[in-house]
KEKE-3310 file (N, C-alpha, C; in steps of 0.2 Angstrom, whole numbers, plus 5000, padded with zeros to 4 digits):
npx = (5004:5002:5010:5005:5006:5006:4999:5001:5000:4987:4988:4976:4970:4972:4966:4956:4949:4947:4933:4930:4918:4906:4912:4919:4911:4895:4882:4877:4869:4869:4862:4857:4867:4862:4866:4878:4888:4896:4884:4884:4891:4904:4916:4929:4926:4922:4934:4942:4936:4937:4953:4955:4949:4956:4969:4965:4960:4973:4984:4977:4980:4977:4978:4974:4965:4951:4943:4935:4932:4918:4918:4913:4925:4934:4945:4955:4955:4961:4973:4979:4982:4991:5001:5006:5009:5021:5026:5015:5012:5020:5015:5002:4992:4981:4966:4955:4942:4934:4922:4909:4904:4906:4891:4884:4887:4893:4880:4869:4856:4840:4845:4844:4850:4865:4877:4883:4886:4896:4904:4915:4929:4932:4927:4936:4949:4948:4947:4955:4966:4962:4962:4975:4980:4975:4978:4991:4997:4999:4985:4985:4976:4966:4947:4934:4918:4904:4901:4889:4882:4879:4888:4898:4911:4915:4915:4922:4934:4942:4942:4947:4959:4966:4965:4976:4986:4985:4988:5001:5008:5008:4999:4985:4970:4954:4935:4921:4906:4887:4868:4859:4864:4877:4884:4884:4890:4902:4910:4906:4918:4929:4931:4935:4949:4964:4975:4980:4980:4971:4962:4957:4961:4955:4942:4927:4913:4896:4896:4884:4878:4864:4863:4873:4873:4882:4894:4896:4902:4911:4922:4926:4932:4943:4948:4956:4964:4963:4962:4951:4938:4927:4912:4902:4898:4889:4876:4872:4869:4862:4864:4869:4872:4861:4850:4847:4834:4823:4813:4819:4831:4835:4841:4853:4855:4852:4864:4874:4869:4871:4885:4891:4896:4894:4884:4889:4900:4898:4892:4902:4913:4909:4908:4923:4923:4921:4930:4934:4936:4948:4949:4941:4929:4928:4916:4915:4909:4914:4924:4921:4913:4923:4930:4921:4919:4930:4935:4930:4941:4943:4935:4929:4921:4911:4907:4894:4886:4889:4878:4865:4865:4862:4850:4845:4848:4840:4832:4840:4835:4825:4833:4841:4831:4826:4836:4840:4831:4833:4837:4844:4856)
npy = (4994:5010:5024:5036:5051:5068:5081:5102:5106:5113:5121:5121:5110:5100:5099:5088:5072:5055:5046:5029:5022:5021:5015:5002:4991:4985:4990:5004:5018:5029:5042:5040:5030:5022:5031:5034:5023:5009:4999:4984:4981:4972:4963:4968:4980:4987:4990:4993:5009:5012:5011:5020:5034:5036:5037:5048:5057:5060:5066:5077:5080:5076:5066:5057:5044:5034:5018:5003:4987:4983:4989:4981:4976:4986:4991:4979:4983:4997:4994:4986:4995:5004:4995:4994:5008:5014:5027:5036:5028:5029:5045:5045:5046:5032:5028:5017:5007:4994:4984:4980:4969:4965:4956:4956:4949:4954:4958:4970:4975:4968:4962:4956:4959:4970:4975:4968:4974:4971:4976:4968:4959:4949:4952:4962:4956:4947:4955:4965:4957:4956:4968:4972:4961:4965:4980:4977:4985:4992:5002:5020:5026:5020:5015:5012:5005:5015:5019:5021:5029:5016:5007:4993:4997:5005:5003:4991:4985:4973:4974:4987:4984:4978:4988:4999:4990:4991:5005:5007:5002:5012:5015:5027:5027:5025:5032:5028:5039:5038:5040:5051:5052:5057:5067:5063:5051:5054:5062:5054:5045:5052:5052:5041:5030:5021:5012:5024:5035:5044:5033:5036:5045:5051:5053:5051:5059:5063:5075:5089:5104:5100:5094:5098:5093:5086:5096:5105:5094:5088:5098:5100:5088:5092:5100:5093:5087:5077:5070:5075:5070:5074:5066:5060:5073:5077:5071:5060:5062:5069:5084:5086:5094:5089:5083:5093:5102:5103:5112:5109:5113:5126:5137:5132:5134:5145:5152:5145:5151:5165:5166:5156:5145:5129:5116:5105:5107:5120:5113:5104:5114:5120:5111:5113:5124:5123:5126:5116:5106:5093:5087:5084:5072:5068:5058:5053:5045:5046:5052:5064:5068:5068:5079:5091:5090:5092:5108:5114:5117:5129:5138:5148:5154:5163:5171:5176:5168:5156:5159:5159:5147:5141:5138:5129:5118:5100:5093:5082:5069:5068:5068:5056:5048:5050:5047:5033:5028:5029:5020:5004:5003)
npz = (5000:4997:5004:5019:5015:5023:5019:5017:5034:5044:5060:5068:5065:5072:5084:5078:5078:5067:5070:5068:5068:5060:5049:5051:5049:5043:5046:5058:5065:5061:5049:5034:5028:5016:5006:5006:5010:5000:4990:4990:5005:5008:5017:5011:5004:5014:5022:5012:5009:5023:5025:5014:5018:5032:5026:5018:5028:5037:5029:5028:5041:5054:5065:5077:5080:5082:5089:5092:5101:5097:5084:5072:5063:5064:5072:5066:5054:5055:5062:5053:5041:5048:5051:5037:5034:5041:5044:5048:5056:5067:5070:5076:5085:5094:5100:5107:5114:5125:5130:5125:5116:5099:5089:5076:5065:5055:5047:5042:5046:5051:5064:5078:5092:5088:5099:5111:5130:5143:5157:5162:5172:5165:5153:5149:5151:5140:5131:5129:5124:5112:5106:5107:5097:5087:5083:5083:5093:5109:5111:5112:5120:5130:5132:5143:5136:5136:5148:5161:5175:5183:5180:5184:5180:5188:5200:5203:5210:5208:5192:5193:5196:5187:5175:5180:5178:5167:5163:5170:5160:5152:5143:5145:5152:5152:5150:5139:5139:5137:5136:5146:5155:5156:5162:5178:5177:5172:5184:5194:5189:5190:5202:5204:5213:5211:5221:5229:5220:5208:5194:5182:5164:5155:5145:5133:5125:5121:5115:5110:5098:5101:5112:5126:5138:5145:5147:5159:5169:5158:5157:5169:5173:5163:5169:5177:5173:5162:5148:5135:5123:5112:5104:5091:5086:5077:5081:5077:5062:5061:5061:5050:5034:5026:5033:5043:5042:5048:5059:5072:5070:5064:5070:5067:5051:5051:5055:5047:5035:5035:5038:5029:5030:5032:5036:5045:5048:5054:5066:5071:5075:5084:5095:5098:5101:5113:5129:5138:5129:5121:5109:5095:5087:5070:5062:5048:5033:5019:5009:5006:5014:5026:5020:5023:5037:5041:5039:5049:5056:5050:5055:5067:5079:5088:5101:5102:5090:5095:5104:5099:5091:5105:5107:5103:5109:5118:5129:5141:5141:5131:5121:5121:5120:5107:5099:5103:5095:5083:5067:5065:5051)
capx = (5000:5006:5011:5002:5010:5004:4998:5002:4994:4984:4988:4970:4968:4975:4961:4952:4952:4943:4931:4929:4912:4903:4915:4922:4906:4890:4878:4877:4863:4872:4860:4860:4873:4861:4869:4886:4891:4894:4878:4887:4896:4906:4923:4934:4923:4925:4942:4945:4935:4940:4959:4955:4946:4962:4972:4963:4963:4979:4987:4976:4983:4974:4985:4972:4962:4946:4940:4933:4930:4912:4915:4914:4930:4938:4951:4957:4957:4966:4980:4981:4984:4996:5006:5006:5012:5025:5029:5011:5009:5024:5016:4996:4986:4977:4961:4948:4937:4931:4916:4905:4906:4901:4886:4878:4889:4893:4876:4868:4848:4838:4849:4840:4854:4871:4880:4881:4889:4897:4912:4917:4934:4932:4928:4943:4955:4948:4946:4962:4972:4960:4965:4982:4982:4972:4980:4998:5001:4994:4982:4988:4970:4960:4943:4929:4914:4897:4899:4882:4881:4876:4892:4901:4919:4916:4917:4922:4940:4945:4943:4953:4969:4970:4967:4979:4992:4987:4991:5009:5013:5009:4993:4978:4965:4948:4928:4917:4900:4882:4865:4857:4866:4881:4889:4887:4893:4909:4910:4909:4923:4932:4931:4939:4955:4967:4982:4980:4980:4967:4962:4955:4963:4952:4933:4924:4911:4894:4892:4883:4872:4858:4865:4876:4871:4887:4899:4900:4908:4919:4925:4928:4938:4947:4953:4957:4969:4959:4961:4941:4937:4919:4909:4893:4896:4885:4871:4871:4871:4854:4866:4872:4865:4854:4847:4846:4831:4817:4811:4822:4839:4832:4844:4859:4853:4850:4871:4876:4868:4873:4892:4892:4899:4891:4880:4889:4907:4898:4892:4909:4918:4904:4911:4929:4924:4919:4936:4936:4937:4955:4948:4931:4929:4923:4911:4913:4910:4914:4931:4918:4909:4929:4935:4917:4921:4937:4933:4928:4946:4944:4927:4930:4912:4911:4902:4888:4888:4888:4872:4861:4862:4863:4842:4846:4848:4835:4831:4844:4829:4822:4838:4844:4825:4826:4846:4839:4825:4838:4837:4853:4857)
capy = (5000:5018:5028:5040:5058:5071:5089:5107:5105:5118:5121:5119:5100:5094:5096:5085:5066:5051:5039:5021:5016:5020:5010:4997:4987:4984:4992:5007:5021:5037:5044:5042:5026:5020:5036:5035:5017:5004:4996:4979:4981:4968:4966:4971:4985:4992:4988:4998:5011:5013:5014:5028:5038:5036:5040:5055:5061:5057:5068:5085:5085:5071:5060:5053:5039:5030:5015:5000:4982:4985:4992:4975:4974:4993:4990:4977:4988:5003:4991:4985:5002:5005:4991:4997:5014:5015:5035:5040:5025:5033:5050:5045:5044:5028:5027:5011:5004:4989:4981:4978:4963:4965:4952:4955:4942:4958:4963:4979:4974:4961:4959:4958:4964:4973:4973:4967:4978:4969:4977:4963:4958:4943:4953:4965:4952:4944:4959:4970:4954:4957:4974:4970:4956:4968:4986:4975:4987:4995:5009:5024:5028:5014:5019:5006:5008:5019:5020:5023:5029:5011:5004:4991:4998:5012:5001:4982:4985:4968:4977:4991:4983:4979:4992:5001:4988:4994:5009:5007:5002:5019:5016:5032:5023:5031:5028:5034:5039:5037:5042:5057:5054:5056:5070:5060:5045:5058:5065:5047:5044:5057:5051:5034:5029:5014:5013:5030:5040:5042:5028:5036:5052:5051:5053:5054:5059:5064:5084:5094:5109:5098:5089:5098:5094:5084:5100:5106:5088:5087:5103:5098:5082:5093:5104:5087:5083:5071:5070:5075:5069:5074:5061:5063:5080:5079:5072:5056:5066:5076:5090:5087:5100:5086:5081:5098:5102:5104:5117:5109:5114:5132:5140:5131:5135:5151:5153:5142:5155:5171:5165:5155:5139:5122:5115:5102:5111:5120:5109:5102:5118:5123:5109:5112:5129:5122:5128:5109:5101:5094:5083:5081:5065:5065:5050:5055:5039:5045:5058:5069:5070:5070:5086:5097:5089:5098:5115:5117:5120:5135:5142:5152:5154:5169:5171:5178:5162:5150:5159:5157:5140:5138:5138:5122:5110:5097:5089:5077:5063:5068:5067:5051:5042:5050:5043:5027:5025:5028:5012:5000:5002)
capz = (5000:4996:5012:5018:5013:5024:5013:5023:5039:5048:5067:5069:5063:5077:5086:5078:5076:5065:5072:5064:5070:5053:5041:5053:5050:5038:5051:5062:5067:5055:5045:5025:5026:5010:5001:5007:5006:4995:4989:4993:5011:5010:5023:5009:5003:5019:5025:5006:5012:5029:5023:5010:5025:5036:5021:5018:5036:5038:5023:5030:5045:5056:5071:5081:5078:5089:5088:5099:5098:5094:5081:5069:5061:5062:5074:5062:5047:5058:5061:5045:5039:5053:5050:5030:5036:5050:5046:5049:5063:5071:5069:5076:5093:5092:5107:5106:5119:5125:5136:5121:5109:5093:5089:5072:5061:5048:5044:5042:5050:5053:5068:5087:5094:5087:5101:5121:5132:5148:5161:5169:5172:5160:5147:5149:5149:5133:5122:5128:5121:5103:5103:5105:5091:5080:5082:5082:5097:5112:5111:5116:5125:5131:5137:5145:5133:5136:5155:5164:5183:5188:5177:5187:5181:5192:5206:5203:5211:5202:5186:5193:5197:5179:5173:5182:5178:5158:5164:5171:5155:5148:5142:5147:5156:5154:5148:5135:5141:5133:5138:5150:5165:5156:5167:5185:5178:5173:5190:5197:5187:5194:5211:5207:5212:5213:5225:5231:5213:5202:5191:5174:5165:5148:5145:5126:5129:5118:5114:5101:5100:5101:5116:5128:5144:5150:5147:5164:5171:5155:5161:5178:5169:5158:5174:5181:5169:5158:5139:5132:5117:5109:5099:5090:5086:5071:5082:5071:5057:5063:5061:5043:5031:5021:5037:5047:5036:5049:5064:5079:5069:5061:5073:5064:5046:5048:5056:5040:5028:5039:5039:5021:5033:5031:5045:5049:5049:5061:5071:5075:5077:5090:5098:5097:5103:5121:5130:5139:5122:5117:5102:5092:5080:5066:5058:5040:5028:5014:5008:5004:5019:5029:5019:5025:5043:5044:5036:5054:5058:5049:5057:5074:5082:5091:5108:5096:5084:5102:5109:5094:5095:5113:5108:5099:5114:5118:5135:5136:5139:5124:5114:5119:5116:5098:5097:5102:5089:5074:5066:5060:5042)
cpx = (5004:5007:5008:5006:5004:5005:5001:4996:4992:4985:4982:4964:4970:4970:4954:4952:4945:4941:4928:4922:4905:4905:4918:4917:4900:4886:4878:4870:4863:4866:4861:4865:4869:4863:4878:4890:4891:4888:4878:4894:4899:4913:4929:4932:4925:4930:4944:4942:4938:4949:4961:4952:4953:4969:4971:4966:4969:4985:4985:4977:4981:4979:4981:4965:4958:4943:4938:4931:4920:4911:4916:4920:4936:4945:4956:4959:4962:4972:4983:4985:4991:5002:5010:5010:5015:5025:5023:5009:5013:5023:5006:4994:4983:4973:4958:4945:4935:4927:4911:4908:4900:4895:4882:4881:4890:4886:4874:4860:4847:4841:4845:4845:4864:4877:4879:4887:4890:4905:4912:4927:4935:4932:4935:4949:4955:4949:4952:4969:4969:4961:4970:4983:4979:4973:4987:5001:4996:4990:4986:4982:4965:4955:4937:4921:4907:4895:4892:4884:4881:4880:4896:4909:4920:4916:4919:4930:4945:4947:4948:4958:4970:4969:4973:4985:4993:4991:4998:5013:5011:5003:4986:4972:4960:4941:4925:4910:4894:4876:4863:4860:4873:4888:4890:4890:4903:4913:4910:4915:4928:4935:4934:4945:4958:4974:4983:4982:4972:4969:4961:4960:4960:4946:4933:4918:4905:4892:4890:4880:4864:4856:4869:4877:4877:4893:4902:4906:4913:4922:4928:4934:4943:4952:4956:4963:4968:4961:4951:4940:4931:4918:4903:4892:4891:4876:4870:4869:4862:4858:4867:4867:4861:4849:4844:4841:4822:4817:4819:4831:4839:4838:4852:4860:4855:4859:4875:4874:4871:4883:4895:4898:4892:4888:4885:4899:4906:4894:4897:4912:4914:4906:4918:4931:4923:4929:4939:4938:4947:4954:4941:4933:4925:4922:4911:4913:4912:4921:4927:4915:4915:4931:4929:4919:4924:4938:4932:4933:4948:4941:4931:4923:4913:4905:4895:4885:4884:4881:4864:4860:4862:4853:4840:4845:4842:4837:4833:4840:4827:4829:4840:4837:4826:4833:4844:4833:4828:4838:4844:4850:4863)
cpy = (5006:5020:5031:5047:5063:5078:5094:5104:5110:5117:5116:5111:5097:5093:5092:5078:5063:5047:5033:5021:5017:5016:5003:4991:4991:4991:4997:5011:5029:5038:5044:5038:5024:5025:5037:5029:5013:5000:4988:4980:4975:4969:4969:4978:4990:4993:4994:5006:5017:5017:5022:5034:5040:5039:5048:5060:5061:5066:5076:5085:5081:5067:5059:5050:5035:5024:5010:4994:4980:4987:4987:4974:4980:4992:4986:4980:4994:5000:4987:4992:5005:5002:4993:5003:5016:5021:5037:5035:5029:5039:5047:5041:5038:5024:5021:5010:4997:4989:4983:4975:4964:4958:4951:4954:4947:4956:4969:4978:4969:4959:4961:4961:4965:4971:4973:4970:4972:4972:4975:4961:4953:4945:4959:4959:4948:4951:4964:4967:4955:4963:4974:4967:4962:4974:4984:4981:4989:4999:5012:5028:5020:5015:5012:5010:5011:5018:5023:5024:5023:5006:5000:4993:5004:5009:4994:4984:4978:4971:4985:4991:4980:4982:4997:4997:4989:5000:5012:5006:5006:5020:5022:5028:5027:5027:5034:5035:5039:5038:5050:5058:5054:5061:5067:5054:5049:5059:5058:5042:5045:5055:5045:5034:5023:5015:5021:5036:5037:5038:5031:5045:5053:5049:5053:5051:5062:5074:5085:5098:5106:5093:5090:5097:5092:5092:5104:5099:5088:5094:5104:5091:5084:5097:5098:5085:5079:5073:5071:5076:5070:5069:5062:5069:5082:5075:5063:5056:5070:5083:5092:5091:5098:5084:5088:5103:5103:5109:5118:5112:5121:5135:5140:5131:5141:5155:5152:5148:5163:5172:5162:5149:5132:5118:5110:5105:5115:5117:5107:5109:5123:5117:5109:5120:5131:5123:5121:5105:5099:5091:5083:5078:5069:5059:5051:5045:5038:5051:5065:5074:5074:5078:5092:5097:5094:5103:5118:5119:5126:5141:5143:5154:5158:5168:5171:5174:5158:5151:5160:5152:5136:5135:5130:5113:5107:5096:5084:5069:5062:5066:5060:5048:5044:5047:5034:5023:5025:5020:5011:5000:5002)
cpz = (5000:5004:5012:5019:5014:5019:5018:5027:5041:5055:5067:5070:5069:5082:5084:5077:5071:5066:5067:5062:5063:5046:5043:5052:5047:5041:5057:5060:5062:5049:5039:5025:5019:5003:5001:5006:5000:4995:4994:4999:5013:5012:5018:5005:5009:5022:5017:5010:5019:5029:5019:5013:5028:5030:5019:5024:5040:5034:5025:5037:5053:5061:5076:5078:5081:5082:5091:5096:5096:5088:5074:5068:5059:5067:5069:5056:5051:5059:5054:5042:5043:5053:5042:5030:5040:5050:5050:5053:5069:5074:5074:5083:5091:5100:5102:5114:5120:5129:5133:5117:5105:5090:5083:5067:5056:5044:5047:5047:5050:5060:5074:5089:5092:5090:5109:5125:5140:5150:5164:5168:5165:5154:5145:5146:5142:5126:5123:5124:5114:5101:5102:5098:5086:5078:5081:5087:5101:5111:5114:5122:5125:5136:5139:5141:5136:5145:5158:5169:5186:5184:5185:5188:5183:5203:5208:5204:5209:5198:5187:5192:5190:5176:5176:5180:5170:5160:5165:5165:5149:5144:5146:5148:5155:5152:5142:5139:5137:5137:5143:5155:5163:5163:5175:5183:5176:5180:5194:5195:5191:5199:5211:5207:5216:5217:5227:5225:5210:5193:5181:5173:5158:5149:5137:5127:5123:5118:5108:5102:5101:5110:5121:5137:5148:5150:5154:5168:5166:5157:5166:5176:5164:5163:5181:5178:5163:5152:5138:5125:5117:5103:5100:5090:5082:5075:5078:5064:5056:5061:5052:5038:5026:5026:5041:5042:5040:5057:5069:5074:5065:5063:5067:5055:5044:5049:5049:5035:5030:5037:5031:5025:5032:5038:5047:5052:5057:5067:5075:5079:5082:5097:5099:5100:5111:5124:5134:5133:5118:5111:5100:5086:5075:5063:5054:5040:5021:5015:5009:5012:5028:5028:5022:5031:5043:5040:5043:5057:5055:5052:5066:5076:5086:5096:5106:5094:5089:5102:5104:5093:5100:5113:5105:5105:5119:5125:5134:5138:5133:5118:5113:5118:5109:5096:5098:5097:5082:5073:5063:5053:5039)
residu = (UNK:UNK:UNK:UNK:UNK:UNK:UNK:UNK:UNK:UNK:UNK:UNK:UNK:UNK:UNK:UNK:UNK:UNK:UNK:UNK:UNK:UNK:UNK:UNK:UNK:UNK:UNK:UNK:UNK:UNK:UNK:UNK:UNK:UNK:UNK:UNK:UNK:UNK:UNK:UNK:UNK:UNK:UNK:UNK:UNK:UNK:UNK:UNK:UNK:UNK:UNK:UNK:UNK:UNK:UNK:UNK:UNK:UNK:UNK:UNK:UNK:UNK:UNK:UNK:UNK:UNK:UNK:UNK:UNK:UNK:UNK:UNK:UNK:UNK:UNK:UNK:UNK:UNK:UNK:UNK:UNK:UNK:UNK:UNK:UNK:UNK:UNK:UNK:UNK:UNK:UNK:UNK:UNK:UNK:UNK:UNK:UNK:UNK:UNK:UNK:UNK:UNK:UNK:UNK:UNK:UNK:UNK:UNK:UNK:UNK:UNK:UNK:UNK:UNK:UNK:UNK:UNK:UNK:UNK:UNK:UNK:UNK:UNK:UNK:UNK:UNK:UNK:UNK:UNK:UNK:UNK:UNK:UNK:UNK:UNK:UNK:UNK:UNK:UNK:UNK:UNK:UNK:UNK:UNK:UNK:UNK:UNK:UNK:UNK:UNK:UNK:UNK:UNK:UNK:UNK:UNK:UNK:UNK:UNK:UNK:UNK:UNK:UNK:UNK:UNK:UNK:UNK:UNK:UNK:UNK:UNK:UNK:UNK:UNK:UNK:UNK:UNK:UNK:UNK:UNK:UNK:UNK:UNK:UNK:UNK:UNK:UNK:UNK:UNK:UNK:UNK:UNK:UNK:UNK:UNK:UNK:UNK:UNK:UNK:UNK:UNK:UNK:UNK:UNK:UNK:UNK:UNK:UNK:UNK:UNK:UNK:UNK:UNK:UNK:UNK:UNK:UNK:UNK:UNK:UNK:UNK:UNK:UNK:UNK:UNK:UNK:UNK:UNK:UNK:UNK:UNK:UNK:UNK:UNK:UNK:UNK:UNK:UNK:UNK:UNK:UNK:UNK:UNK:UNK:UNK:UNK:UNK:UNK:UNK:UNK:UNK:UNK:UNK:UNK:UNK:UNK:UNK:UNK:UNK:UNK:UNK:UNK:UNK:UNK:UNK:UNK:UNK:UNK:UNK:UNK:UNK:UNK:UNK:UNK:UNK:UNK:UNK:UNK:UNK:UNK:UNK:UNK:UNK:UNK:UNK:UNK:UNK:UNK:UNK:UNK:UNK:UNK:UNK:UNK:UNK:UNK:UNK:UNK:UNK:UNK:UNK:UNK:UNK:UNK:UNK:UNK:UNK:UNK:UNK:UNK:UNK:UNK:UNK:UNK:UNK:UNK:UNK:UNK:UNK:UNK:UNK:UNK:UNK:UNK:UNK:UNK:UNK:UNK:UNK)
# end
């Protein structure tokens, strides 16, 4: 495979990274994958895919890369690529997750269930050696996936002391969060700690103007020290400018046409303007959809910019019950 040969970079790129979880696998919840993918999603379709993504974001300026064994076969493909490319592995952050197995046999629907979340020690020790085999190295962030308030790896002091013993050898121990109650289950993060230090120093964590409710805890986590990654700035692509097309996203239409910036540009760079924010993913699937992404490293959103769509953010009940009715496709 070619190298990857970075272009001029932009300071500005660097805050932002490339999440997998739309090409690593047939089936996810992103709006409009029947216009963005190949018709026939099969593993070398997206394994090709996947790599001309990372190729891409790579070249503009890009050096950090999420991904999670959930996410069918992307860790796989990001080590492929890695191995393919020692300069630009040499040069590139690489976070994943575990404490979900993927479960829907590479397909897209018809599937009962996608994938099963469990943080038990049992599963750590099985999936931190799948990571290994499949990224051909450690991550340089390993986060326990979709923590809730009522997550056991918030207090199964088993599963502490191995993760602490990742940590020793250099590895960023953290969690991503999901649902409404993301900010206490942040903040009870916070509070853990193993052998008289704290245990976590990385969150990623869900923000967008439709959905900002966790920002004071990642705040408190970012003056803690923590690396805070955002994901799902686009909302599941509610934000993107084919989708932001009814009343609840008016706000962020009428900024777009005011500025002559692109909804989903700014959508990110509404996150990247939160002053906690060291990273925001983008989900693109497609090159096209990567190069609008990061135009947001151009956009500066002005206090002004902010508070016009601050009218934007739902009740974070209501947002994750519409995030959980997105159907797999």
């Amino acid at each position: 495979m070619p190298a990857a040969a970075p272009g001029p970079v932009r300071p500005s790129i660097a805050r932002f990274g490339l999440g997998t979880a739309a090409v690593g696998r047939p089936g996810y919840i992103t709006l409009g994958r029947d216009l963005d993918l190949p018709a026939e999603r099969t593993v070398e379709a997206m394994r090709e895919r996947t790599h001309a993504l990372l190729d891409a974001a790579f070249a503009a300026g890009v050096r950090y890369f999420d991904t999670a064994r959930s996410y069918g076969r992307a860790e796989e493909f990001l080590g492929e690529w890695l191995a393919a490319r020692p300069g630009a592995a040499a040069e590139s952050t690489v976070g994943s997750k575990w404490g979900y197995t993927y479960t829907a046999d590479w397909r897209a629907s018809g599937v009962p269930v996608h994938e099963v979340k469990e943080h038990a020690v049992a599963v750590f020790d099985r999936q931190v050696k799948e990571t290994l085999a499949s990224l051909g190295r450690h991550p340089d962030v390993y986060l326990v996936h979709s923590v809730t308030p009522d997550s056991p790896a918030l207090t199964d002091t088993a599963l502490h002391a191995r993760l602490a013993e990742l940590a020793a050898e250099g590895v960023r121990i953290g969690l991503s969060t999901s649902g409404p109650a993301q900010g206490e289950a942040v903040r009870a993060a916070l509070a853990v700690e193993f052998g008289g230090r704290p245990l976590f120093g990385a969150v990623q964590a869900t923000w967008n103007v439709l959905e900002p409710s966790a920002g004071p805890a990642l705040a408190e986590a970012h003056a803690a020290g923590w690396l805070v990654v955002v994901k799902e700035g686009m909302a599941n692509g509610r934000l993107a400018d084919r989708h932001a097309t009814g009343p609840d996203t008016a706000a962020l239409r009428a900024l777009a046409a005011r500025t002559g910036a692109r909804c989903d540009a700014l959508a990110l760079a509404a996150a990247a303007a939160q002053p906690w924010a060291d990273l925001v993913l983008s989900g693109a699937a497609t090159a096209e959809q990567l190069a609008s992404n990061l135009t947001a490293a151009d956009l500066a959103p002005t206090a002004e910019d902010l508070a016009a769509l601050a009218p934007l953010a739902e009740p974070a009940d209501a947002y994750w019950r519409t995030r959980a009715g997105l159907p797999w496709a």
